[in-house]
C-alpha positions in Angstrom: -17.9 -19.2 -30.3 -16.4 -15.9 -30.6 -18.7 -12.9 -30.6 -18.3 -10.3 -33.2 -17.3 -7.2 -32.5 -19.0 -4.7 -35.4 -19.3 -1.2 -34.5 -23.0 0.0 -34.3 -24.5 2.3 -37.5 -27.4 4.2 -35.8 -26.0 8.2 -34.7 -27.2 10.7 -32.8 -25.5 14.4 -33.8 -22.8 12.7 -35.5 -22.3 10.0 -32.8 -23.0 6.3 -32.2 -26.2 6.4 -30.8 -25.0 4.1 -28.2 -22.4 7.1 -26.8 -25.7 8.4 -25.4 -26.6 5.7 -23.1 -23.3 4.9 -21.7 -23.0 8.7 -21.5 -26.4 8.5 -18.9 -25.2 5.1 -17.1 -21.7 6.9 -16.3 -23.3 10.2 -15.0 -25.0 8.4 -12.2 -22.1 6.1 -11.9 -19.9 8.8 -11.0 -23.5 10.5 -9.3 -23.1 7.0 -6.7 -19.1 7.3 -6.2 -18.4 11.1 -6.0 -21.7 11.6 -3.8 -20.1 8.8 -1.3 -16.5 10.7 -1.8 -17.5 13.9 -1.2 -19.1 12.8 2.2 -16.5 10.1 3.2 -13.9 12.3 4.9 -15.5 14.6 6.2 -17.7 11.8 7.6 -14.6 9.8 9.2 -13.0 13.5 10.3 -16.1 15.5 12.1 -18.5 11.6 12.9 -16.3 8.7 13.8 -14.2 11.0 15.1 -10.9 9.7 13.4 -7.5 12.0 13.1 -6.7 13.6 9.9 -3.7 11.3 9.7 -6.3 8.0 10.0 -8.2 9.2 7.6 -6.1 10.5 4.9 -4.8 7.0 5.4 -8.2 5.5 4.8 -9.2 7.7 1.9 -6.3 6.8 0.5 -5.8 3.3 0.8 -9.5 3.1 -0.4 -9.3 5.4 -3.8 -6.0 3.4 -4.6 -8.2 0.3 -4.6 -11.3 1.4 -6.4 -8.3 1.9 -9.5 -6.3 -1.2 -9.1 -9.1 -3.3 -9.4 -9.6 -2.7 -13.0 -6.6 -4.4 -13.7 -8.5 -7.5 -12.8 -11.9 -6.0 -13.8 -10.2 -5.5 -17.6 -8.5 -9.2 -17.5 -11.7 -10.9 -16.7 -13.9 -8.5 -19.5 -11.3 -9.5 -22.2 -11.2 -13.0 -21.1 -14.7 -14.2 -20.0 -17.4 -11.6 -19.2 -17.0 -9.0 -21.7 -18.1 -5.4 -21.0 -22.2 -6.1 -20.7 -21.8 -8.6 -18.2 -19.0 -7.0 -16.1 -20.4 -3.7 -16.3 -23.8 -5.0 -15.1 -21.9 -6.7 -12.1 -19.9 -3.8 -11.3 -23.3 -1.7 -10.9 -24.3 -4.4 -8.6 -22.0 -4.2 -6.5 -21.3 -0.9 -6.1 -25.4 -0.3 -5.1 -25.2 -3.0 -2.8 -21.9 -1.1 -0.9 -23.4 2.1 -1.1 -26.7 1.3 0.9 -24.6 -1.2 3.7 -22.6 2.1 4.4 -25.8 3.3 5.4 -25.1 1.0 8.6 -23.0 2.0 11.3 -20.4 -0.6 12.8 -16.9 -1.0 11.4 -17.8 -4.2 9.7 -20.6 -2.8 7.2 -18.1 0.6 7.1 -14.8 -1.2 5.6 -17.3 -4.7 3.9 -19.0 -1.5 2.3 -15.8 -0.1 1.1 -14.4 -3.5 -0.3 -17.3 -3.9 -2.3 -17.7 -0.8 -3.6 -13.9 -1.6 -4.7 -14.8 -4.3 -6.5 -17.7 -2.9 -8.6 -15.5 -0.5 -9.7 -13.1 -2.9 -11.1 -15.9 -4.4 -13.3 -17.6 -1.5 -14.2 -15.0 1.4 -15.0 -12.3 -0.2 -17.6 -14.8 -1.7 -19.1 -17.6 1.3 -20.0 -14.4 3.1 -21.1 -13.6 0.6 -23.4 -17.1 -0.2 -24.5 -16.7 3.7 -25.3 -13.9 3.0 -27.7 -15.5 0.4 -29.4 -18.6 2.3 -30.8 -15.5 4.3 -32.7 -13.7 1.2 -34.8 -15.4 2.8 -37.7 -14.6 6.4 -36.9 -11.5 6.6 -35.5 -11.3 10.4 -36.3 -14.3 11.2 -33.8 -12.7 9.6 -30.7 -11.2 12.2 -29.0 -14.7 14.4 -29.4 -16.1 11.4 -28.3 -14.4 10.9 -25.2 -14.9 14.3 -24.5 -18.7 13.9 -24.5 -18.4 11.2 -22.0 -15.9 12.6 -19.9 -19.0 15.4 -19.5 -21.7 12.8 -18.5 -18.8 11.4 -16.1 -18.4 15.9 -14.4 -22.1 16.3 -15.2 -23.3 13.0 -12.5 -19.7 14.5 -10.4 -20.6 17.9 -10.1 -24.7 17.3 -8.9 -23.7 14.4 -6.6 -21.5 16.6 -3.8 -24.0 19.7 -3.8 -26.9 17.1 -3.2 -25.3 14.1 -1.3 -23.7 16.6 1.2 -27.6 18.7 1.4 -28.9 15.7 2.1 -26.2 14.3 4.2 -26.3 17.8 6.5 -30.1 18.1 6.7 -31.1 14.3 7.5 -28.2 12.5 8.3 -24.8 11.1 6.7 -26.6 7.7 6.2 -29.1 9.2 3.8 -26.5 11.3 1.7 -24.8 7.0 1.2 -28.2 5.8 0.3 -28.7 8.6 -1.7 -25.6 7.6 -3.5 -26.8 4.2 -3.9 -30.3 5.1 -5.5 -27.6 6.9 -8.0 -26.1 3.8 -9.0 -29.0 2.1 -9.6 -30.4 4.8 -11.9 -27.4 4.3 -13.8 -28.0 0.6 -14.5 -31.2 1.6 -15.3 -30.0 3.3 -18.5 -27.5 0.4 -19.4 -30.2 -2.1 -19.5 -32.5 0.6 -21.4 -29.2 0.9 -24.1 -29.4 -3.2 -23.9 -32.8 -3.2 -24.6 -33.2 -1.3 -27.3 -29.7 -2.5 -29.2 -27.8 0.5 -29.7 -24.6 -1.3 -29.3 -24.5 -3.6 -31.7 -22.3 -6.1 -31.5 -20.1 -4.7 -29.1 -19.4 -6.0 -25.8 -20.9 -9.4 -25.8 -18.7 -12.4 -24.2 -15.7 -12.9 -25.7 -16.2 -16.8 -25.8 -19.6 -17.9 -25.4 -18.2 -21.4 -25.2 -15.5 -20.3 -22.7 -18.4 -18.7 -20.3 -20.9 -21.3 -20.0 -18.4 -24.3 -19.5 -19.5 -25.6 -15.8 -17.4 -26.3 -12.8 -18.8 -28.3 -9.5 -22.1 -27.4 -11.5 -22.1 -23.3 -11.8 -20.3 -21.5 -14.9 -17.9 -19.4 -14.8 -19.9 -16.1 -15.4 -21.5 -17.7 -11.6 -17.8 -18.4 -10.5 -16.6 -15.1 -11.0 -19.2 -13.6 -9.1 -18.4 -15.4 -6.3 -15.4 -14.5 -6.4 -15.7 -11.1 -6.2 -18.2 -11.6 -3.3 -15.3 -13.7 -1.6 -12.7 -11.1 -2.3 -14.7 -8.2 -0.5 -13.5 -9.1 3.5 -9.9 -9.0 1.4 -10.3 -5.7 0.4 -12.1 -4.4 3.5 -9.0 -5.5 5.5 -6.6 -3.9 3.6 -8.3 -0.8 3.8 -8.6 -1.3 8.1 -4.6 -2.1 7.6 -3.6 0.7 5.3 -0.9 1.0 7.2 0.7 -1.7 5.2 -1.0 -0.7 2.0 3.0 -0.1 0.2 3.2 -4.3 0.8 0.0 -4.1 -1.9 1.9 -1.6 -3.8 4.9 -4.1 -4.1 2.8 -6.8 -4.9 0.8 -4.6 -7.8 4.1 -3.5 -9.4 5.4 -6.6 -9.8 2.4 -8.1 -11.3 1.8 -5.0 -13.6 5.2 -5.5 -14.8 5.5 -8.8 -15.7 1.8 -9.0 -17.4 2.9 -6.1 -19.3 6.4 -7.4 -20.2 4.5 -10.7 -21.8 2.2 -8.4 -23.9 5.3 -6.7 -25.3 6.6 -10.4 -26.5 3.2 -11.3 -27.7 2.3 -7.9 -29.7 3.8 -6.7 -33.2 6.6 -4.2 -33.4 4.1 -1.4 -34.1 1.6 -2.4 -31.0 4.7 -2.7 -28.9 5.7 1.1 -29.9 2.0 2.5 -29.3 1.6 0.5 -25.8 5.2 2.4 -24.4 3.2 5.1 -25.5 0.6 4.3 -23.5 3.1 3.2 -20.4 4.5 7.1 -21.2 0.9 8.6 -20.9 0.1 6.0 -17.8 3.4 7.6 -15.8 2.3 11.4 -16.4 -1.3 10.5 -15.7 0.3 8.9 -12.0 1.9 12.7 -11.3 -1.3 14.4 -11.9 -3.3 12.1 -10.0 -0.8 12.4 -6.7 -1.8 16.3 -6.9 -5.0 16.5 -9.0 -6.2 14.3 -5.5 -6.1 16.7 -3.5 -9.0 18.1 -4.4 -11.0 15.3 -2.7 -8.6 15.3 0.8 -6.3 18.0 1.8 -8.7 20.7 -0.3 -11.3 19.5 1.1 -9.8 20.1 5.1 -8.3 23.4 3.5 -12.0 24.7 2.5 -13.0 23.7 5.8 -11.0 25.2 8.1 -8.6 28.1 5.9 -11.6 29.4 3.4 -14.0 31.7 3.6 -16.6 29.4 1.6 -19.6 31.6 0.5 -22.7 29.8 -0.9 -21.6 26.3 -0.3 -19.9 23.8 2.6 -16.6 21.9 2.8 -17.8 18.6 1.1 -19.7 20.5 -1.6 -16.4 22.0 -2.9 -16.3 18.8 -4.5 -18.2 20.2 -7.4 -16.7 23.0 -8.7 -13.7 21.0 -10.2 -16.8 18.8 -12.0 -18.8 22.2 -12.8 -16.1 23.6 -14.3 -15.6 20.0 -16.8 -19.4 20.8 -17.6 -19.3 24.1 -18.6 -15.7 23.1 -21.0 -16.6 20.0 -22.1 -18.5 20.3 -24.9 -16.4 23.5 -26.3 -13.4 21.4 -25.9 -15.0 18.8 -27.8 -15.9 21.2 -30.5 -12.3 22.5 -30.3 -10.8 19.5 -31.4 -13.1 18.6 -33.8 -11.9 22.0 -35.1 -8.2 21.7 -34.7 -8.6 18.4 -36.5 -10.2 19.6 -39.5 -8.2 22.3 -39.9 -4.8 20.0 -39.1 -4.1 21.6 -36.5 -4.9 19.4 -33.6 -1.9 19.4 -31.2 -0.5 15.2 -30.6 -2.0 13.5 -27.5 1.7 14.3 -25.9 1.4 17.6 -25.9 -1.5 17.8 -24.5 -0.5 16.0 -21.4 2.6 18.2 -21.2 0.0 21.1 -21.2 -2.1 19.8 -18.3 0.4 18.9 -16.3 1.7 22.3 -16.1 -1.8 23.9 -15.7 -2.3 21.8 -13.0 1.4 23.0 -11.3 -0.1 26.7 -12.0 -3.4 25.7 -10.2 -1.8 24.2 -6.9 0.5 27.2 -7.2 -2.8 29.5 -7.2 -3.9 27.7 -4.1 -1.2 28.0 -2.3 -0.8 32.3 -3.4 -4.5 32.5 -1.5 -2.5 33.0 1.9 -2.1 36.3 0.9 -5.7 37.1 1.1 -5.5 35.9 4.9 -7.4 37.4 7.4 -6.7 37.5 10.8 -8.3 34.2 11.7 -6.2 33.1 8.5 -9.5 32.8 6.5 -8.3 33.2 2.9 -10.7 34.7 0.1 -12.7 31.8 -1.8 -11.6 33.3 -5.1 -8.5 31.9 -5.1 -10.2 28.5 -4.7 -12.6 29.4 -7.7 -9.7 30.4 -10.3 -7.1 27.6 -9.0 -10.2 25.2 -9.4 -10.8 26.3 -13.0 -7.3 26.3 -14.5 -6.6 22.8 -12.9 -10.2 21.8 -15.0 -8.9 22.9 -18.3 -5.6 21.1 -17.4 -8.1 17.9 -16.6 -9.1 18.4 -20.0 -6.1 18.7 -21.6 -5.0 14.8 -20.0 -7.8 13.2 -18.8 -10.3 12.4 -21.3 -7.9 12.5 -24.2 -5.9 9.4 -22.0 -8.9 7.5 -22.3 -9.2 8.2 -26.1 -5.5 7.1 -26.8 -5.9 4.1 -24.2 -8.3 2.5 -26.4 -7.2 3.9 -29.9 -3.3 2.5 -29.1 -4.2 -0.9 -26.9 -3.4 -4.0 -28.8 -7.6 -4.8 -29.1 -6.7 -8.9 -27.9 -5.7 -6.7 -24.3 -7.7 -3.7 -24.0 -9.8 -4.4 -21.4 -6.5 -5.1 -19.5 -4.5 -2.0 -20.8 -7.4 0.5 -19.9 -6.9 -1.1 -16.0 -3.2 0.0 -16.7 -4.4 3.4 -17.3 -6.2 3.7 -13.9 -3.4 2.2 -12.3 -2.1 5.7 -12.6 -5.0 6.8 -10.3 -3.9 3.5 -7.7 -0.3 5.2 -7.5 -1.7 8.3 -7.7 -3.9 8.1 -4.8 -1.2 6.2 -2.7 1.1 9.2 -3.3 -1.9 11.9 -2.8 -2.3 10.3 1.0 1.4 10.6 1.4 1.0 14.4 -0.2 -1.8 14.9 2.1 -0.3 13.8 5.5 2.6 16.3 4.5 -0.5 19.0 5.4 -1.0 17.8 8.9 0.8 20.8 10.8 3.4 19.4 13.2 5.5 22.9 13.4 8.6 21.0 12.3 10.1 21.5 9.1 11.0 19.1 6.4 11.8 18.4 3.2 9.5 20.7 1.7 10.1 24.0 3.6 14.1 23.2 3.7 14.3 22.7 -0.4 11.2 25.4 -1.6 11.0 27.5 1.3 12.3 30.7 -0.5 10.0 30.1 -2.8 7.4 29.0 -0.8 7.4 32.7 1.5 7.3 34.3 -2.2 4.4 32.8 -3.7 2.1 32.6 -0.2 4.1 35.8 1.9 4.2 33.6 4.9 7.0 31.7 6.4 7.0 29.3 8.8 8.6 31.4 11.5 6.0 33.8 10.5 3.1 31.4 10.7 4.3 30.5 14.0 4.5 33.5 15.7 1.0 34.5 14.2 -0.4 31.3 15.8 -1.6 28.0 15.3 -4.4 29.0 12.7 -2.0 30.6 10.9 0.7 27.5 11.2 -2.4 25.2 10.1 -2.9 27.8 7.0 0.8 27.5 6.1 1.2 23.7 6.5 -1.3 23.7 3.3 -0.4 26.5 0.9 3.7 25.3 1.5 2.7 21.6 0.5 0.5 22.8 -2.7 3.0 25.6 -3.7 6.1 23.0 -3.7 4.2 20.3 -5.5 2.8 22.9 -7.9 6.7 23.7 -9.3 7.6 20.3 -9.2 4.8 19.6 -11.3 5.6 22.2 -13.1 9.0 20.9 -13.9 7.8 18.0 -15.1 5.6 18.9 -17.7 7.8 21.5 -19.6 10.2 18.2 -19.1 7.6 16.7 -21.1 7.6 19.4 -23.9 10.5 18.0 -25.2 10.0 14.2 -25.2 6.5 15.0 -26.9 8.1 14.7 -30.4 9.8 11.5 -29.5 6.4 9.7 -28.3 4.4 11.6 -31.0 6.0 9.6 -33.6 6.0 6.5 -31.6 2.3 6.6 -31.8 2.8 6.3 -35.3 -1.4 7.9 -35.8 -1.6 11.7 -37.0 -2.9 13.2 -33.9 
């Protein structure tokens, strides 16, 4: 028996009703993961003791993970657990990883990890898509829409840091995780309450009731996938302890991603198969500003510690400014599209990802300009953090949220679950190449490929060079191994997304939707 899949009628300031409680379960979603993020390297750096290079490798080998697994997550929503369910497991799990990191042995630290992995690739494809199906009915509304969530998603992002690290520094790493944990189980709270009081409608049920309960050795497969994912978590737990490897997983990924996606292409009609290249287009961009956009929870956060002269807050809670900033925009971003689309003059979804991409160049060139401000203990001022921070938000804005909108506005609806994994895939390569980015900040005093190809430009932008930085000192050398990494990615992001500019026209009319 399929399950219908109506959009709900009940609205709350001129959105589904049910936008409201996804927008509450999200917030302390993202409360539960970006409370755990903000304290996790700092935690494996300054605790356990690892080396920057260890735990770059870590951090990123774990964020790659957490957005692969929607692939999987979305597959398994489309196909047997729809969004309800698999959002209901993903909560699950993630609680359950969140409190075991409160115990401190390597096998609770990486099982904790693995399942917090897992959760993630059940619950975050599948509330984004859940979000895009409240809109079948008003289609028009779905960027503002997106917007609005993409705020619940900063709002629970930008609290979790300033009180997860409070907590953390006054009681105890443990309790900041736990803390974390009690997040995630608020926001499950507020799913069930949307559940309860049916302000989704149809939307999200299983997919094939028949298909769900069918029993094999005596559990269905609802139970079997469950068990799965509990049987999968030592899996992903050892890739993380092995992240050495982690570009074998990479291999393995590709491939897969590739052939699944060329079989859509054969199964869909000419006009899906030109929106889902679209889509592929948007997923490749959305890789590049993740790889730098990253930063801001690894190398930044190192930079803060040790090259910033941080007023008011501490390393980890830097974490929230970039999700402050999405608070304080969101909702006049939202309005200014609504705007721009009455008035026809709402720019196409590919321009708009040309336009972050080379705000977020101009931020991580900002960052990098703070040496100038360097004392002599090569302290630079905190403003430059503020105003790089804010101009690679508004470029956020400009890609982020709008990629969700288009994700499930373009997606062939038989594969959305699926093709909304795709687009976090972007944030699996996109962390894999941010620990690769991040490394390139460990100072070594050698040069490379960076400082031979941008150094001119590099000594313009920062007024160091590394000759200079070395004969000033080792704080100094430290200072310039950042600012020459974030001032050669910025132009090269840069690049890339006036590139972009000009094959906007193309994909715009590929889309074949009016904005």
């Amino acid at each position: 028996m399929k399950s219908a899949e109506t959009a709900p009628t009940a609205t709350l300031f001129g959105h589904p009703k049910g936008l409201f409680y996804l927008f509450f379960a999200e917030l302390w979603e993202r409360f539960s993961f970006y409370g755990m993020k903000a304290l996790l390297l700092l935690y494996m750096t300054q605790h356990l003791l690892y080396s920057d290079d260890a735990s770059f490798g870590i951090l990123s080998a774990y964020m790659s993970l957490v957005y692969i697994t929607p692939l999987w997550g979305g597959i398994i929503a489309d196909k047997i657990l729809g969004y309800r369910k698999s959002i209901l497991l993903g909560g699950i799990l993630m609680a359950l990883g969140h409190f075991l990191l409160s115990f401190e042995t390597p096998v609770f630290f990486y099982g904790s990890l693995g399942l917090i992995i897992l959760g993630n690739g059940f619950f975050k494809p599948n509330i984004s898509s859940f979000v895009g199906s409240l809109y079948k009915d008003n289609p028009s509304q779905r960027d503002a829409g997106f917007t609005i969530f993409y705020l619940g998603i900063n709002l629970g992002a930008a609290i979790a840091p300033l009180i997860c690290a409070w907590v953390a520094a006054l009681y105890g790493w443990h309790y900041g995780f736990m803390l974390a944990g009690i997040g995630m189980l608020l926001g499950l709270v507020f799913f069930q309450k949307g559940l309860k009081d049916n302000v989704f409608g149809e939307a999200g049920k299983l997919p094939n009731e028949t298909r769900y309960y069918q029993k094999k050795v005596g559990l269905n497969q609802g139970q079997w996938v469950t068990l799965g994912a509990l049987a999968a978590t030592p899996i992903f737990a050892a890739i993380i302890f092995f992240h050495e490897q982690e570009h074998y997983l990479i291999f393995a990924a590709t491939a897969f991603l590739m052939l699944y996606i060329f079989y859509i292409l054969k199964k869909v009609s000419t006009l899906e198969r030109s929106r889902l290249i679209v889509v592929i287009y948007f997923t490749l961009l959305s890789t590049l500003f993740a790889a730098l956009f990253e930063q801001t929870g690894s190398s930044l956060v190192l930079f803060s510690d040790r090259n910033v002269d941080l007023i008011g807050i501490n390393a980890a809670q830097t974490n929230s400014i970039n999700a402050s900033f999405i608070v304080l925009l969101a909702i006049p971003f939202s309005m200014l599209w609504g705007w721009l689309n009455r008035i026809n003059k709402n720019p196409s979804a590919p321009y708009k990802f040309s336009l972050g991409l080379i705000l977020l160049g101009i931020a991580a060139i900002i960052f990098g300009r703070s040496a100038v401000s360097a004392d002599a203990l090569a302290q630079t001022s905190m403003v430059y953090l503020i105003v790089g921070y804010f101009v690679l938000t508004i470029g956020e804005l400009f890609l982020s949220p709008i990629g969700l909108s288009k994700v499930t506005e373009l997606s062939p609806k038989q594969y959305i679950s699926f093709i909304m994994g795709v687009w976090f895939s972007s944030y699996f390569y996109g962390h894999y190449f941010a620990g690769k980015i991040a490394k390139l900040t460990v100072s070594n005093g050698d040069k490379n490929i960076l400082t031979d190809t941008f150094g001119s430009s590099i000594e313009a932008v920062t007024g160091l060079s590394q000759e200079i930085a070395i004969e000033k000192g080792p704080a100094f050398e430290q200072l310039y191994s950042y600012v020459s990494v974030y001032v050669s990615f910025g132009i090269i992001t840069l690049i890339i997304g006036v590139l972009a500019l000009f094959v906007a026209p193309l994909m715009t009319r590929l889309m074949h939707v009016e904005s």
